[in-house]
N, C-alpha and C positions, 0 to 999 in steps of 0.2 A: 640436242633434244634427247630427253630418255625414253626407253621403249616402255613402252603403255601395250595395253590391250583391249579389243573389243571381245567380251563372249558375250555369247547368247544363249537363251535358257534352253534350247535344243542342246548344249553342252560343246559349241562350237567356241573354236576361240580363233582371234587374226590377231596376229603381231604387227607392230605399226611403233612410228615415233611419234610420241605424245609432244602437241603445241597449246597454246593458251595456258589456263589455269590446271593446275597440278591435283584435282580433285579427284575425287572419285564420286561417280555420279549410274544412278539409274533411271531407266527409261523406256518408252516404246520409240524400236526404234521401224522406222519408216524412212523411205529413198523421195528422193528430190529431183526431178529430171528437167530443169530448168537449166539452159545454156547461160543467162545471165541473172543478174541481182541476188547474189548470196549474202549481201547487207540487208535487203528489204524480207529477204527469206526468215536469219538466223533471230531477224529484231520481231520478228510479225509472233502476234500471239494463239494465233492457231497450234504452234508449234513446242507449245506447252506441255511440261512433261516429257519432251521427246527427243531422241537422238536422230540426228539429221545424218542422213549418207546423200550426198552429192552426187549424182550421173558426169557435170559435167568434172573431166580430169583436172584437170587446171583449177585451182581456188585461192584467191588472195592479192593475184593480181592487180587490182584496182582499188587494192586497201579499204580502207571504210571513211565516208566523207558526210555532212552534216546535213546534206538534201535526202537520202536515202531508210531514214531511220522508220521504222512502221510502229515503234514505241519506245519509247525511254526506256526501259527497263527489260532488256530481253529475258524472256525465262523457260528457254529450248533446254534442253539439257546433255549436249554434246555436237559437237561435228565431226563427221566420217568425209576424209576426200582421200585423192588417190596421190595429188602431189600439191604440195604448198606453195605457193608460192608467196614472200615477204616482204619483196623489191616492187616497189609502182613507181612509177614515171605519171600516174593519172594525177594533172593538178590541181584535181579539190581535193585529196587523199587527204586528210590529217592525219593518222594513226594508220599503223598496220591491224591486219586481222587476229595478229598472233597478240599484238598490244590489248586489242578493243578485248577480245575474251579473256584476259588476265583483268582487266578493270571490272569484269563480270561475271568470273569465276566461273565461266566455259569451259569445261576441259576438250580439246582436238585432238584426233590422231590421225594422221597421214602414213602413206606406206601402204592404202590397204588395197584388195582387189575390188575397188569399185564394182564392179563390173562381173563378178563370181557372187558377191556379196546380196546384188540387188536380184540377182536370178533366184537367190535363195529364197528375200525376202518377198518376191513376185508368187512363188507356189508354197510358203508358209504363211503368208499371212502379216496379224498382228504377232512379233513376239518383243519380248523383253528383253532389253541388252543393259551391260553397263561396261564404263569405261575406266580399268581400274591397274595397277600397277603390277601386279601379279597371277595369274590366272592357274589359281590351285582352288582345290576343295574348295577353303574360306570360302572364297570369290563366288564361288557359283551357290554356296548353299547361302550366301547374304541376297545373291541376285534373286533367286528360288522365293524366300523367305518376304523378299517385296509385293509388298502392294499398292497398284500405283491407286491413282483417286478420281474418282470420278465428278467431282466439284473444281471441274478447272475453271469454269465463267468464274466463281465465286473467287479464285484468287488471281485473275487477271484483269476483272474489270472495275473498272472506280467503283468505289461505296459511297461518294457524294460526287449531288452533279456541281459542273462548273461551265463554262463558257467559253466560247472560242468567237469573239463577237466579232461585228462587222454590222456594213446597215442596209444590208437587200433581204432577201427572205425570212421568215424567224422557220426557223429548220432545227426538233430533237431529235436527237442520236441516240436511239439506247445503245447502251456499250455494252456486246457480249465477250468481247476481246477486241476493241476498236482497231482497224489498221488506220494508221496515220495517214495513206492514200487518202482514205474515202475524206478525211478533215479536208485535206490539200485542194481536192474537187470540189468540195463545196465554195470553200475560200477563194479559188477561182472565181465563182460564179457569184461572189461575194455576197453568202448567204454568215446571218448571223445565228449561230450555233449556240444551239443546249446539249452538253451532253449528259446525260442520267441514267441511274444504274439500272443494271438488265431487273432488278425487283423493282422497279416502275410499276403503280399501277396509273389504268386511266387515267381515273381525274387528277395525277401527278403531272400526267401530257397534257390533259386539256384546260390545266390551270395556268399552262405557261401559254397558250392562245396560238399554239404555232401555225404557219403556212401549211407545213408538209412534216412528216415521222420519217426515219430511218433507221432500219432494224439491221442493225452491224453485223460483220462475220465475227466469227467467235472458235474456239476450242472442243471437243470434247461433243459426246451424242447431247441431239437435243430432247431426248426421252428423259434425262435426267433433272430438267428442269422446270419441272412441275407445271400445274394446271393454272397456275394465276399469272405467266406469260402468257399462254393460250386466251385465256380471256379479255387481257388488255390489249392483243391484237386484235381480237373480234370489234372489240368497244372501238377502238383506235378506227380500224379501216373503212367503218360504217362511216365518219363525222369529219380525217381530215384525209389526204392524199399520202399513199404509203410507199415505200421502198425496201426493200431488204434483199441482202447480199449475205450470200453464203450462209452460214448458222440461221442468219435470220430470214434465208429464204426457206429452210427448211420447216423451221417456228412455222412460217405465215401460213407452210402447205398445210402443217399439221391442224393449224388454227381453223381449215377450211374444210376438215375432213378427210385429207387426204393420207396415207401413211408412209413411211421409210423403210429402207432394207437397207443392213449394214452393205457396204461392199467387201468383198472375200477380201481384196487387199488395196489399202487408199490407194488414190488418185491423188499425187502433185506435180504437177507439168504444165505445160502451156503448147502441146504439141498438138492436144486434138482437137481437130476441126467440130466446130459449134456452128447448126443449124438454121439461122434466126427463120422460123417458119414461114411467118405474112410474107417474106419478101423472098424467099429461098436464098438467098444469098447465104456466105459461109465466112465465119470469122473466126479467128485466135484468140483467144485469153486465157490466164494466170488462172487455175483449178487448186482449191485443197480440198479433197471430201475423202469423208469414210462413209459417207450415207449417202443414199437417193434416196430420190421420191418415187414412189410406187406406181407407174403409169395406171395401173388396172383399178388404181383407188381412187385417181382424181376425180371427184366429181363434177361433170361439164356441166352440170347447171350453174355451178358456183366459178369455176376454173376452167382456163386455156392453156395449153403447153403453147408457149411461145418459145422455147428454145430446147434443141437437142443436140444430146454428145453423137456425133457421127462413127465413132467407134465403138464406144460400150452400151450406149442406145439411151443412156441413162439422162432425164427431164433436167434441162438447164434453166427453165424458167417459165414462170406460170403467170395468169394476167388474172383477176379476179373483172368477173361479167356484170358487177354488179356497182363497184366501188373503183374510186381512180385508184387501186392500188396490186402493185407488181413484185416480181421479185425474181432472182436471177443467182444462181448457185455458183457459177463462175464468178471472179473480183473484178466488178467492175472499174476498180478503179485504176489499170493496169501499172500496178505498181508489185513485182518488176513487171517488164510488158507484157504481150503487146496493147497499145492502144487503143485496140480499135471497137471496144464495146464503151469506151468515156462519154458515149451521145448519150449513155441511160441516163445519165446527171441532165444531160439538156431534156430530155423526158420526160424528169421526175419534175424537172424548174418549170416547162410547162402545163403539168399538171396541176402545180402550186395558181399558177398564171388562172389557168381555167376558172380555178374554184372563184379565186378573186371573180369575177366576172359574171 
């Protein structure tokens, strides 16, 4: 493997051996503190634009296999781990990891200090990294010279809808960065799916006659995505039973009045205990955010916090008082895990159930 480089626009650089694809690539990069699923991670389109640094040491182990994909098409743009691993014994493995990112022009670099690296990125923030073969001048006044974009939905969500059919519920998906989980749940429940692009207006949803909406997780702030998503969740949540995950939990707060604050530096883990309020009890699940919801904005005539982060305090999920419709900032679909917030899918099928009725 040849030595590659991570710098960063604070003018830091870490020496490492570059794996996967031989590019040179920029990015925001942000840490990952997930012990499992670095497949469901590197494929998932939240992670758009960005360079992944790993917590857990060990990565590759378990190679990449055909149940674990969260979209055909990844478009992260690097991985940071601390040691490779290339060799799996796991027997649905097809490809290694060092293969999968060469078919997708990933560039890797291992070697690094995990662990030095993410302390940095914990009290700086957002910064810009890239991963590049040389790290002189050039490199840093090309990295400097970037601007990343703020239209990630727009280049990771479909621009026409299509189908994922079956014949229990008629259930659309708008797609703000769909994860392949939330499909997989539904198909489970063997709901027949529309999915349609995040510029969906209403009567796009309510020409197709569906059961129930679901407002996908997605990439990128949702301030950037103007006021006619906002409106076709108002239209939407009045008429059928709503859902949304992540990006789209944030949309639904916005749609109700309520506002966001960036967090100093994202949140991706699955370590913090989540509050489910009505019943006090205390769950796990799979977090990607750079935003909250503003608790001091929600307005309770309209809205419930129905779930909170027990560490950083921050709203995991809101229940509208008016309309069958919820939503939930953690992935529910715990892909990677853990599982134990997957009853929101049976919530949302009984909500569907009600209406009928």
């Amino acid at each position: 493997m040849a030595k590659r480089y991570l710098i960063l626009e604070d003018g830091s650089a870490y020496p490492g051996e570059g794996f996967g694809a031989g590019a040179t690539t920029s990015g925001e990069v942000i840490f990952n503190l997930n012990l499992l699923g670095y497949q469901e991670t590197i494929t998932d389109q939240i992670y758009h634009n960005q360079i992944i640094v790993f917590a857990q040491p060990a990565i590759g182990n378990v190679g990449i296999n055909h149940d674990s994909y969260e979209s055909i098409l990844p478009t992260a743009k690097g991985m940071v781990v601390r040691d490779l691993t290339n060799i799996s014994t796991n027997r649905l493995s097809k490809l290694s990891l060092d293969e999968f990112l060469r078919q997708h022009n990933i560039p890797g670099i291992s070697g690094i200090d995990t662990r030095h690296l993410i302390r940095k990125l914990r009290t700086a923030g957002p910064i810009k990294g890239s991963i590049v073969d040389v790290a002189d001048a050039h490199a840093f006044d090309q990295l400097n010279a970037t601007v990343l974009t703020n239209r990630q939905v727009d280049q990771v969500a479909t621009p026409k809808p299509y189908p994922n059919p079956d014949t229990g519920k008629n259930v659309v998906v708008i797609d703000f960065g769909l994860k392949h989980g939330i499909l997989r749940q539904l198909s489970e429940r063997r709901c027949n799916v529309t999915v349609l692009p995040w510029t969906a207006s209403a009567q796009d949803v309510l020409n197709l006659d569906p059961d129930g909406v679901l407002l996908s997780t997605g990439p990128g702030s949702p301030l950037d995505l103007g006021a006619g998503v906002l409106d076709m969740i108002r239209e939407v949540q009045a008429e059928i039973p709503l859902f949304a995950i992540g990006l789209g939990h944030e949309l639904f707060a916005l749609a109700n009045g309520a506002e966001l604050t960036a967090l100093p530096v994202e949140y991706h883990g699955s370590s913090h205990p989540i509050r489910r309020i009505i019943t006090n009890d205390v769950i796990y699940a799979t977090q990607g955010q750079g935003y909250a919801v503003t608790a001091k904005s929600i307005d309770r005539d309209r809205l419930i916090t129905t779930y909170v982060d027990l560490i950083n305090g921050t709203v995991q999920g809101l229940r509208h008082r008016d309309f069958p419709a919820f939503s939930v900032q953690f992935f529910a679909d715990g892909a990677p895990g853990p599982h134990e917030s997957r009853d929101l899918f049976d919530e949302f099928m009984e909500a569907m159930t009600s209406r009928e009725g």
